[in-house]
C-alpha positions in Angstrom: -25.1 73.9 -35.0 -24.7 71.9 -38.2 -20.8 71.3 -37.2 -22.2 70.1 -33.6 -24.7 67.3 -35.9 -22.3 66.7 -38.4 -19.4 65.9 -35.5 -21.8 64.1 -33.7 -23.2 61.8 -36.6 -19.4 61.3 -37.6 -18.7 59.7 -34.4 -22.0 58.2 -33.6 -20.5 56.0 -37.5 -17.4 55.3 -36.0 -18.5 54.1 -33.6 -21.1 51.5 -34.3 -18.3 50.4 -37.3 -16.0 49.2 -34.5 -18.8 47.0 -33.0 -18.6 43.7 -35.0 -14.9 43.9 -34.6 -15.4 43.7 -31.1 -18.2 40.9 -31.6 -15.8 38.8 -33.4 -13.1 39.2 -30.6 -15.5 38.0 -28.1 -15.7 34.0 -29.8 -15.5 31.6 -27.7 -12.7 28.9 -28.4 -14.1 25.4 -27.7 -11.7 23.3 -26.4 -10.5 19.8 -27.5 -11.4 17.3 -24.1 -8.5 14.8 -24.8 -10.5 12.5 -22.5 -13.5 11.9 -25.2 -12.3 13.4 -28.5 -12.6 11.5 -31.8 -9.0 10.7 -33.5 -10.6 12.9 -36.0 -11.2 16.0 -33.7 -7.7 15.2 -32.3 -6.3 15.5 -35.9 -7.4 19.7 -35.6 -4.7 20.2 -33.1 -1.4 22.1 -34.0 1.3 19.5 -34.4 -0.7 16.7 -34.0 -0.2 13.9 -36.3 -2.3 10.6 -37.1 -0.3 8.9 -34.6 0.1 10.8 -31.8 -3.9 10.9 -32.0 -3.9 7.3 -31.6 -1.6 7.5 -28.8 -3.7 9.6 -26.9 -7.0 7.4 -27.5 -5.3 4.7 -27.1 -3.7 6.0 -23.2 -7.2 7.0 -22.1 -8.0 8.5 -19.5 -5.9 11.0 -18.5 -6.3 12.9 -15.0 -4.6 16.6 -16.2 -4.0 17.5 -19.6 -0.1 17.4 -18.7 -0.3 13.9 -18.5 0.3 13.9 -22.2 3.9 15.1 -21.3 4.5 13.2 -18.1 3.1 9.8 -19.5 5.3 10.2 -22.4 2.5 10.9 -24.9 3.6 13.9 -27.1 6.5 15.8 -27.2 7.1 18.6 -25.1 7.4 21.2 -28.2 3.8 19.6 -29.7 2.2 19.8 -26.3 3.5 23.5 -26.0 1.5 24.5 -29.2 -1.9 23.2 -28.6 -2.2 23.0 -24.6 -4.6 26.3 -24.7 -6.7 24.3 -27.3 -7.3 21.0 -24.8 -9.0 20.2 -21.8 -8.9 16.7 -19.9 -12.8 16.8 -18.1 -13.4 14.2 -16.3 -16.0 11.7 -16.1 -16.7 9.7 -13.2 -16.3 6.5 -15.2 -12.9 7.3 -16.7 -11.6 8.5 -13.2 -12.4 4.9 -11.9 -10.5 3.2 -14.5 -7.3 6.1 -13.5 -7.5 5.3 -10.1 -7.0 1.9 -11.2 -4.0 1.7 -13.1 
């Protein structure tokens, strides 16, 4: 009976000890809206420097997040490290102004 507890205890520890390592996997990323983002907030990116930042702000707004690509904004190789950090949302403002241009 006592190796029964003991085994029982023994995994009952092992496996609430895995629990905040699961907890810390679950963390939600928050993504980087290229639409709205501060230069500043743009800076955090992978690869991006103070004047591609600028660029972006500057090229505003931007319908897909590929845009930055298409339109000649980054480089492919920068846009290939941070495009799972980035999202271009869109705001019924800013689409205005795109269907503009």
């Amino acid at each position: 009976m006592h190796h029964v507890v003991s085994t029982f205890l023994t995994a009952l520890l092992l496996s609430v000890s895995v629990l905040p390592c699961v907890a810390a996997e679950q963390k939600t990323v928050k993504l980087v809206d290229i639409n709205s983002a501060s230069k500043a907030q743009l800076a955090t990116l992978p690869g991006m420097t103070p004047a591609y930042a600028a660029q972006i702000v500057a090229s505003r707004p931007y319908g897909s997040k590929s845009h930055l690509t298409t339109r000649g904004i980054l480089p492919r190789d920068v846009y290939e490290r941070l495009k799972d950090k980035i999202v271009a949302r869109q705001d019924p403002v800013m689409l205005e102004k795109l269907l503009k241009k």
